[in-house]
C-alpha positions as a LaTeX table, in Angstrom:
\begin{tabular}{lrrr}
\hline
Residue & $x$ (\AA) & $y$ (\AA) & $z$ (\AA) \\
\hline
Unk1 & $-11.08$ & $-19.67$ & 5.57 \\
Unk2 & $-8.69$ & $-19.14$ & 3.08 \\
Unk3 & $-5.17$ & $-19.76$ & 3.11 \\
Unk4 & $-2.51$ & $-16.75$ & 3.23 \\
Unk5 & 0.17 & $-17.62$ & 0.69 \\
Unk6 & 2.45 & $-14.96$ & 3.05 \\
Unk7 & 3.16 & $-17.81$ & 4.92 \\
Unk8 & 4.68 & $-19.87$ & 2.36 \\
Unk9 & 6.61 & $-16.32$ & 1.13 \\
Unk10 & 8.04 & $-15.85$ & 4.40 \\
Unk11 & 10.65 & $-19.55$ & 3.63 \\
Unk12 & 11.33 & $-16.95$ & 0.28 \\
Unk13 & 12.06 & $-14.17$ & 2.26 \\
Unk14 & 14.30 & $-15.99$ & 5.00 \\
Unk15 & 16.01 & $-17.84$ & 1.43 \\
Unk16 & 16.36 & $-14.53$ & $-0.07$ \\
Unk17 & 18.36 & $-12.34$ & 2.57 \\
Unk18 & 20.92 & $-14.76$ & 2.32 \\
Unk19 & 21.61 & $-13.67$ & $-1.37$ \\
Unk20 & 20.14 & $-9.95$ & $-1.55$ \\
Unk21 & 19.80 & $-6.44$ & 0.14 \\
Unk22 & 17.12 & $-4.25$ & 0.07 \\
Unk23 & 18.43 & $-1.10$ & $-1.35$ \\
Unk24 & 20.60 & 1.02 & 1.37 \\
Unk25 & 18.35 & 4.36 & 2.46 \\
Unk26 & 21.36 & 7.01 & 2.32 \\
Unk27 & 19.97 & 8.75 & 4.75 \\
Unk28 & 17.85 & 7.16 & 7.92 \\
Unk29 & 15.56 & 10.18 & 8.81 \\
Unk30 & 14.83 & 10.47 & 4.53 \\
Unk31 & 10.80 & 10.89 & 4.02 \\
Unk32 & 8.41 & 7.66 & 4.55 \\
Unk33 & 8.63 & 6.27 & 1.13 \\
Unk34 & 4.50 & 4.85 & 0.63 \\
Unk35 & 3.68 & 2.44 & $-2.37$ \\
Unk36 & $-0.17$ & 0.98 & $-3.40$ \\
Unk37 & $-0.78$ & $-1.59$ & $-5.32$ \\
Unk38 & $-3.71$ & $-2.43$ & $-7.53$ \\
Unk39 & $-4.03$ & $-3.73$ & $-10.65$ \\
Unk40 & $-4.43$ & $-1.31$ & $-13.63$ \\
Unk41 & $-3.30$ & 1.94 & $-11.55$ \\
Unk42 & $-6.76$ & 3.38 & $-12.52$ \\
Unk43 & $-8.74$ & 3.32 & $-9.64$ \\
Unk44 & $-7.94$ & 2.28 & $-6.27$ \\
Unk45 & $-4.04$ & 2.87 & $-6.26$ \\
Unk46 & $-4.67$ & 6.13 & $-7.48$ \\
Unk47 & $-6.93$ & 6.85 & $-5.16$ \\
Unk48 & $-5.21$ & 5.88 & $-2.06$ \\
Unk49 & $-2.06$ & 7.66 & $-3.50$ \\
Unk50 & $-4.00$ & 11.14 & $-3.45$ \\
Unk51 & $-6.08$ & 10.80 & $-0.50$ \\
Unk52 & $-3.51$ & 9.42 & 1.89 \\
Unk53 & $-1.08$ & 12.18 & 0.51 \\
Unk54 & $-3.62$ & 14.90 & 1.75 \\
Unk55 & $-3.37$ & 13.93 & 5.15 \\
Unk56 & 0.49 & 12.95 & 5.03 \\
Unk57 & 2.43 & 15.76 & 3.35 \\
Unk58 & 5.72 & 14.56 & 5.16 \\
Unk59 & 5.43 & 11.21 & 3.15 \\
Unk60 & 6.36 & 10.51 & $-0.39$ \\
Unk61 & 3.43 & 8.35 & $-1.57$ \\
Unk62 & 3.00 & 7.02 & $-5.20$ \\
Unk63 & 1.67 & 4.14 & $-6.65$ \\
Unk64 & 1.91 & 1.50 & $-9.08$ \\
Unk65 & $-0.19$ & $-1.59$ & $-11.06$ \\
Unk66 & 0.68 & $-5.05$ & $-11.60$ \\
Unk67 & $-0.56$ & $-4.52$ & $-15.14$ \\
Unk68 & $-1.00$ & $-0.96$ & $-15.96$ \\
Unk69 & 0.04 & 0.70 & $-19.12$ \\
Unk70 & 1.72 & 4.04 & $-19.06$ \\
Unk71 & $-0.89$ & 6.66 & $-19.53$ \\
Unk72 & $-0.35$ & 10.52 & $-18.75$ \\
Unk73 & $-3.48$ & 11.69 & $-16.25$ \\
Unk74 & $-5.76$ & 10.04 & $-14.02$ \\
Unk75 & $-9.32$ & 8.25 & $-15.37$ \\
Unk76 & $-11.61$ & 11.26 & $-15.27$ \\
Unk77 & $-14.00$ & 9.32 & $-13.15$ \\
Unk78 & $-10.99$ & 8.79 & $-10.77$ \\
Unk79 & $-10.17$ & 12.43 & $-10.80$ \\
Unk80 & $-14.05$ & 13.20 & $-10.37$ \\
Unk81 & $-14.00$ & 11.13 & $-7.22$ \\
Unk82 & $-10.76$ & 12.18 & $-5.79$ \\
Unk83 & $-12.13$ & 16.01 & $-6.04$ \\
Unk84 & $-15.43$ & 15.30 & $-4.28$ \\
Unk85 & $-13.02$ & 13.35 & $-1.54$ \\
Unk86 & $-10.54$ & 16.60 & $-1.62$ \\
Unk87 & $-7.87$ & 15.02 & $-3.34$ \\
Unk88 & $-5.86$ & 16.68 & $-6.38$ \\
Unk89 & $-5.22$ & 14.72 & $-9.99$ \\
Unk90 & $-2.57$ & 16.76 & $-10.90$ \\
Unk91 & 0.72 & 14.99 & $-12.48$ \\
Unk92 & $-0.61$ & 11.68 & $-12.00$ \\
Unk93 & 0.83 & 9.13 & $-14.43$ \\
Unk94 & $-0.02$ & 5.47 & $-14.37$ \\
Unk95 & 3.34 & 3.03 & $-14.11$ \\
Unk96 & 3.56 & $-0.51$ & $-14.45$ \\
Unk97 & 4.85 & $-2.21$ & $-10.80$ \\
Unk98 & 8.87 & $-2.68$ & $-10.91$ \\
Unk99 & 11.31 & $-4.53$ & $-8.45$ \\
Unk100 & 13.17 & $-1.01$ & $-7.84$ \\
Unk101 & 9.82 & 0.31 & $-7.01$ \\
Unk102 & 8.61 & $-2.43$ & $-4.05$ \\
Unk103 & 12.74 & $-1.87$ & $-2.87$ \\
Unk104 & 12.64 & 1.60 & $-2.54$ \\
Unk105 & 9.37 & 1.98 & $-0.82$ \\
Unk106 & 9.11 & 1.85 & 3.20 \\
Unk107 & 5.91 & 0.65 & 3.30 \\
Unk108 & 3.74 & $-0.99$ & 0.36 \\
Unk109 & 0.59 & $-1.64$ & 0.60 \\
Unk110 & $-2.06$ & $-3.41$ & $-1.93$ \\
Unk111 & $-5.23$ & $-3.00$ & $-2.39$ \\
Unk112 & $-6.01$ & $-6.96$ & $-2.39$ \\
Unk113 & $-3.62$ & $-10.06$ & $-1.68$ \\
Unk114 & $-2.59$ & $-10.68$ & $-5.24$ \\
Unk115 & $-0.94$ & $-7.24$ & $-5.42$ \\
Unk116 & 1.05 & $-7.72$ & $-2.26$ \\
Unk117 & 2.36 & $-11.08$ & $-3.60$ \\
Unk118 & 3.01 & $-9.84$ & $-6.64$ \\
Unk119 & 5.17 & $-7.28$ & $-4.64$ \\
Unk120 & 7.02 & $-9.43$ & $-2.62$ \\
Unk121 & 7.60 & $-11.90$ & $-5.57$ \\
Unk122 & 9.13 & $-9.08$ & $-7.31$ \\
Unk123 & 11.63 & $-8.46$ & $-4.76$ \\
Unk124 & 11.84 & $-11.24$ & $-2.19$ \\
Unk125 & 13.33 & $-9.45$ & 0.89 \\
Unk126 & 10.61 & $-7.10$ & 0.75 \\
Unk127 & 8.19 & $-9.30$ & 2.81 \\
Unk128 & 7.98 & $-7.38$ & 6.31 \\
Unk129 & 6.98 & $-4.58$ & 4.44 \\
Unk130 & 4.64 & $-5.41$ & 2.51 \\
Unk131 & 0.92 & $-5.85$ & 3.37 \\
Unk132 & $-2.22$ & $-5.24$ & 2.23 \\
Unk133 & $-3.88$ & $-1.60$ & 3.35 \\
Unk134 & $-6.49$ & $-3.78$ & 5.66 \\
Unk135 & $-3.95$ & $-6.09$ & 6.91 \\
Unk136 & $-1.31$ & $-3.40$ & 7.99 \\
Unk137 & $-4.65$ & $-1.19$ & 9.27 \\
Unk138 & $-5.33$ & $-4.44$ & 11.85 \\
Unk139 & $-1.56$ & $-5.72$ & 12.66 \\
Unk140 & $-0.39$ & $-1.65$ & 13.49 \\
Unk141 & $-3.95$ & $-0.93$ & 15.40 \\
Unk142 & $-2.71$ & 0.75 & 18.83 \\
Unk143 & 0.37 & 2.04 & 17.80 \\
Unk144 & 1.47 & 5.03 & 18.59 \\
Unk145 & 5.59 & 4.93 & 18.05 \\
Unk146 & 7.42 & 6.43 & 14.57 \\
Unk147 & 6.06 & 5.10 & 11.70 \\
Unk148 & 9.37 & 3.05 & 10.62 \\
Unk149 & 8.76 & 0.95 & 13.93 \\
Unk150 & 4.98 & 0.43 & 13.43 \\
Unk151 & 5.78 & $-0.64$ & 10.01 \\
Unk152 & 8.73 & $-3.40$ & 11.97 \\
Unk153 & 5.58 & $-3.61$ & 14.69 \\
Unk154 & 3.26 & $-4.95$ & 12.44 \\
Unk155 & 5.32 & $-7.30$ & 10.95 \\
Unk156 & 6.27 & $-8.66$ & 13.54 \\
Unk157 & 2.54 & $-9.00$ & 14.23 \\
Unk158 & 2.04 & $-11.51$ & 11.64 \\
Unk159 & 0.53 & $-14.32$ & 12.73 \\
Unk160 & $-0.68$ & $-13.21$ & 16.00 \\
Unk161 & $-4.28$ & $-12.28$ & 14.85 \\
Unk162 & $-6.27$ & $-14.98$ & 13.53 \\
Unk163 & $-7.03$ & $-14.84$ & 9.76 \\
Unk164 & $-9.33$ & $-13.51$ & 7.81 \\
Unk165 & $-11.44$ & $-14.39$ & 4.62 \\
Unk166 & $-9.21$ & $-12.70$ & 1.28 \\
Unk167 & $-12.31$ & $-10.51$ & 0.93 \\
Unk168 & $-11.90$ & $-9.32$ & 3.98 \\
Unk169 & $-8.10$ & $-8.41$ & 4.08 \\
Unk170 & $-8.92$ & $-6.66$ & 0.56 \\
Unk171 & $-10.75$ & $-3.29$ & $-1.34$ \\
Unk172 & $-12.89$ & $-4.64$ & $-4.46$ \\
Unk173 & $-11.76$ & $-3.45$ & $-7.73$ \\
Unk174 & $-14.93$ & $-0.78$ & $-9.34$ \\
Unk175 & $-13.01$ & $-1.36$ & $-12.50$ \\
Unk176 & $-16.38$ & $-1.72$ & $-15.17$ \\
Unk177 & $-19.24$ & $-1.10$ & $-12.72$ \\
Unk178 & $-20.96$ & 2.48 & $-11.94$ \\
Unk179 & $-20.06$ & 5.49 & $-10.88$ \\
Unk180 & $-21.81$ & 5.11 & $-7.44$ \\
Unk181 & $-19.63$ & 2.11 & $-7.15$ \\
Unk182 & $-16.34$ & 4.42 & $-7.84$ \\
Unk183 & $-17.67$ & 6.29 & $-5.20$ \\
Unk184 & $-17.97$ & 3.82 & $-2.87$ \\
Unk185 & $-14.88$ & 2.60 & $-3.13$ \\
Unk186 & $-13.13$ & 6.01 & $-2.78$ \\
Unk187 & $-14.85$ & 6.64 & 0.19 \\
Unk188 & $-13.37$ & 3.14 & 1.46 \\
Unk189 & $-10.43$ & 3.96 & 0.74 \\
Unk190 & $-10.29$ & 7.52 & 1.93 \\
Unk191 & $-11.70$ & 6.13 & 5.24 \\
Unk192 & $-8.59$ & 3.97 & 5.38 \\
Unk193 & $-5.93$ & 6.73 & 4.38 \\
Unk194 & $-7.34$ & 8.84 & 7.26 \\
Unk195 & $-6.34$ & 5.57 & 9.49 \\
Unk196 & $-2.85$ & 5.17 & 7.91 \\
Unk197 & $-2.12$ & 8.71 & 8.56 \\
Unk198 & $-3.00$ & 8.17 & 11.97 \\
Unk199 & $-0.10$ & 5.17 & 12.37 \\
Unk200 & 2.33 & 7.16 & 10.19 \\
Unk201 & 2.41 & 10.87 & 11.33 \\
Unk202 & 5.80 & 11.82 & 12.15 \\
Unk203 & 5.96 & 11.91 & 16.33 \\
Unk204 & 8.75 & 10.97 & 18.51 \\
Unk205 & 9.86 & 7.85 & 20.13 \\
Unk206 & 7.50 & 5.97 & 22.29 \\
\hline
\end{tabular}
């Protein structure tokens, strides 16, 4: 089984609130703020963005990569994907991941471990919000309280469930393989945005 470096991160994060704040929300009922992760911001970020934004119009979703390049529009394989899974392409920029990105997000999520860590390395205090999208899927399972709290619910979760191979706890990057692949993976993904929208629907208190 592999090790979870959260572990280790969570001495960083317990360091780190000593010496920094997240960045104040101005206002407490403001949107659910939703960041992925992947790598380029080709594929699966982009992906996850659109699709989970389709079922969750009351959320601000984006997303980011831990080594994209700026480039104005989506991959056209993307965007051919995303319109068979009803999602739209339009205005989608990639953007390199940032520390004022991971700190002004609610919730970020990466598509694999790396991208989490990279996350929470990026802005320390970050940690219990940040997961990745099949580790937050099985620490919120059952919830059924505003999404804020399952977010707080499921990390306080950590550690509870037993852990899981990295494979399992990530989405596998289609970067350089088919088409079919792509599509795959979308429909992975778009299975697990209809699940997060599930946990993070606006609804009253428990």
């Amino acid at each position: 089984m592999d090790a979870d470096p959260v572990r280790g991160l969570e001495a960083e994060d317990r360091t780190a609130r000593g010496h920094r704040r997240d960045v104040p929300r101005a206002d407490a009922a403001a949107r659910l703020t939703i960041l992925f992760i992947c790598t380029g911001n080709v594929h699966r970020s982009p992906l996850a963005e659109r699709l989970l934004a389709a079922r969750l119009p009351e959320a601000r979703v984006g997303s980011a990569g831990t080594r994209a390049q700026h480039i104005a529009g989506m991959h056209p394989a993307t965007g051919s994907v995303l319109k068979q899974l009803g999602g739209n392409r339009a205005g989608f920029t990639s953007r390199l991941l940032r520390p004022e990105l991971v700190a002004e997000a609610d919730l970020v999520l990466g598509l694999e471990r790396e991208h989490r860590e990279t996350a929470v390395r990026l802005w320390p205090v970050a940690l219990r919000k940040c997961f990745t999208v099949r580790e937050f899927l099985r620490l919120a399972q059952g919830a059924a309280v505003p999404p804020r709290e399952t977010i707080a619910r499921a990390a306080a979760a950590r550690g509870s469930l037993a852990p899981v191979e990295r494979a399992a706890d990530g989405i596998a990057d289609p970067w350089g393989a088919s088409y079919d692949v792509l599509l795959t993976c979308g429909r992975e993904i778009d299975e697990a945005a209809a699940e997060l929208a599930g946990l993070l629907a606006e609804r009253g208190g428990p």
